[in-house]
C-alpha positions, 0 to 999 in steps of 0.5 A: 576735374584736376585733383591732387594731394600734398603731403603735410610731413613734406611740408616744413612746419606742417599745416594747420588747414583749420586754423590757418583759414579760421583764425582772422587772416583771411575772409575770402574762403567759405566752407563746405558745411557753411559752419567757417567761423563758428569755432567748429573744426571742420571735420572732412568738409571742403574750404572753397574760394574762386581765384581768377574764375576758378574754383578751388576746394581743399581739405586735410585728411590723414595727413595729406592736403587734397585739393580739387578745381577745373584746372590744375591748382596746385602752384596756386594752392601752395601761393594762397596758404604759402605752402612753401614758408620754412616755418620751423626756420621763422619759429627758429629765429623768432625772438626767446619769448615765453609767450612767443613760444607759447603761442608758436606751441599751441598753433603748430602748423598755422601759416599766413595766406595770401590772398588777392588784394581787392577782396583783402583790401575790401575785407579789411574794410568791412572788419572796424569793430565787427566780430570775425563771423560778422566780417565773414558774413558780408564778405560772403555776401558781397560775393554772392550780391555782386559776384559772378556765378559759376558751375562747378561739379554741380554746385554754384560759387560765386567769384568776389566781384571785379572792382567794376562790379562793386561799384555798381553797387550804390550806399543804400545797397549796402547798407541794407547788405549790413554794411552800416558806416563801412558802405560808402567807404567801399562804394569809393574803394571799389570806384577808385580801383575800377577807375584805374585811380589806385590799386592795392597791388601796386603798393607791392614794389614799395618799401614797407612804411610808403607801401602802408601809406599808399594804401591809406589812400583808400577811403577807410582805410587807416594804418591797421587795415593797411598793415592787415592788406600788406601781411595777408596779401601783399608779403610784407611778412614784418607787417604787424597790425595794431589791432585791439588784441596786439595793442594789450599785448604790447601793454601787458607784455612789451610796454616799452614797445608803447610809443608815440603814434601808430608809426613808432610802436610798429616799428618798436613792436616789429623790432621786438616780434624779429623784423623779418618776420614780426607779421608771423609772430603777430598773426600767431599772438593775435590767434593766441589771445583771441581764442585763449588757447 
C-alpha cells in the first residue's frame, strides 16, 4: 500500500476536505462511515473513490492531508481536489461583493475538484429536481450495480461502471434502481459514449459556450447540467450553473444580471462573479445558500 501526507499550511488557501467533497460538486466519492451527505462532518473517516481501477482514500488530520492506494496517488490526489489552485489570488481578485466575501469567509479552504467526466456527466443527470443525498445515492448505486468490484486492503470498492458497462443496464433496471424519468436518459448517455457517437471530455478543447453546447448532445442534458460537467470536471472555471439556488441569487442580489435566456444571464452573471474565475465564486455562493452558513 502507497501512502503519503500534504501539508494543508503549504497549500495557498488550505483545504476544507469536508466541504470540499460534500458541498454538491461532486458525486463520485463516498465515505468511510457511509454518513457522506448527511450534514455530519466527518470526523477522522476516509473519503474513497476508485480513478482508472485504483482505489484512492484521504482524510484530513492535524493539518495534514493523507492519502492511501495501491499505487502512488499523489499527482493524482492534487488534480481530483485541485490541490494546486491559488485560492487566496481567486479570493483576491474576485469582485468586492458583501455577500461574495461573506461566503469566501464562511467557506475557507473549499475548493472545486475534478472529476472524471462520464461519471460527472452521469451525475448531473441523475440531480434534476433530487436532493444532494438522493443524487449521491444513485450515483453510488450505479457503481455498485453495475461497476467493477475491486479488493483493496481487505475491503471491497467498486469502479464507476465504463460506458460499456452502463449500457447493458435496460430502463426498467433503472428505474427500479430509482432512477424514475432520469433512466433512459442515461441508458442513451452511456450507448452513445460507448459507442464512440460522443464523449464528454472532447468538449475539453472547446471554447466555452460551443464546449457547453456539445454537451447538450447528450439526451438529458440542458445547459445547467452542462455548466456543472464543465466547472466540476472539464476546468472552464468561468462556468457558472443556473441552478434554482444561483437563480435567487441573481433575483435578489444582481437583478440586472436577469436576462433573456439562459445564454445572456450566464454571461452576465459571469461577468458580475469576475469571468475568469466565476465557477469558484458560484460554487462558494451555492454552498452559502444552500446550507445558510
Amino acid at each position: 500500500m502507497e501512502t503519503g501526507t500534504i501539508p494543508i499550511d503549504e497549500l495557498s488557501g488550505g483545504l476544507d476536505l469536508y466541504r470540499t467533497l460534500e458541498s454538491g460538486q461532486t458525486y463520485c466519492w463516498r465515505r468511510s462511515d457511509g454518513a457522506m451527505y448527511t450534514e455530519t462532518p466527518p470526523g477522522e473517516a476516509w473519503y474513497y473513490t476508485v480513478v482508472d481501477g485504483s482505489p484512492i482514500r484521504v482524510r484530513t488530520t492535524d493539518r495534514t492531508l493523507e492519502w492511501q492506494s495501491p499505487i502512488d496517488a499523489e499527482s493524482l490526489v492534487r488534480r481530483l481536489l485541485r490541490l494546486d489552485d491559488d485560492l487566496e489570488a481567486i479570493e483576491a481578485a474576485s469582485p468586492d461583493d458583501p455577500l461574495l466575501t461573506e461566503a469566501y469567509e464562511a467557506h475557507s479552504g473549499m475548493r472545486l475538484v475534478e472529476d472524471p467526466p462520464f461519471e460527472c456527466l452521469v451525475s448531473f443527470i441523475c440531480s434534476a429536481q433530487m436532493r444532494v443525498s438522493r443524487i449521491h445515492s444513485m450515483v453510488s448505486t450505479l457503481a455498485r450495480e453495475y461497476g467493477t468490484p475491486l479488493e483493496w486492503n481487505d475491503e471491497t470498492y467498486h469502479s464507476f461502471p465504463t460506458p460499456a458497462q452502463l449500457a447493458t443496464a435496460t430502463e426498467a433496471e433503472l428505474r427500479d434502481l430509482g432512477l424514475g424519468y432520469r433512466a433512459p436518459y442515461v441508458v442513451r448517455t452511456a450507448e452513445m459514449v460507448a459507442d464512440g457517437e460522443a464523449h464528454p471530455a472532447d468538449a475539453r478543447d472547446l471554447e466555452y459556450e460551443s464546449a457547453r453546447e456539445y454537451l447538450t448532445r447528450f439526451v438529458g442534458v440542458g445547459d445547467k447540467v452542462a455548466d456543472c460537467v464543465l466547472l466540476f470536471s472539464l476546468d472552464f472555471d468561468e462556468a457558472v450553473p443556473l441552478d434554482t439556488w444561483i437563480k435567487s441569487a441573481i433575483e435578489e442580489h444582481y437583478p440586472e444580471c436577469s436576462q433573456n435566456g439562459y445564454a445572456a444571464t450566464s454571461r452576465a452573471i459571469r461577468e458580475e462573479l469576475g469571468g475568469q474565475h466565476a465557477g469558484y465564486a458560484q460554487t462558494y455562493l451555492f454552498h452559502h445558500l444552500r446550507t445558510g452558513a
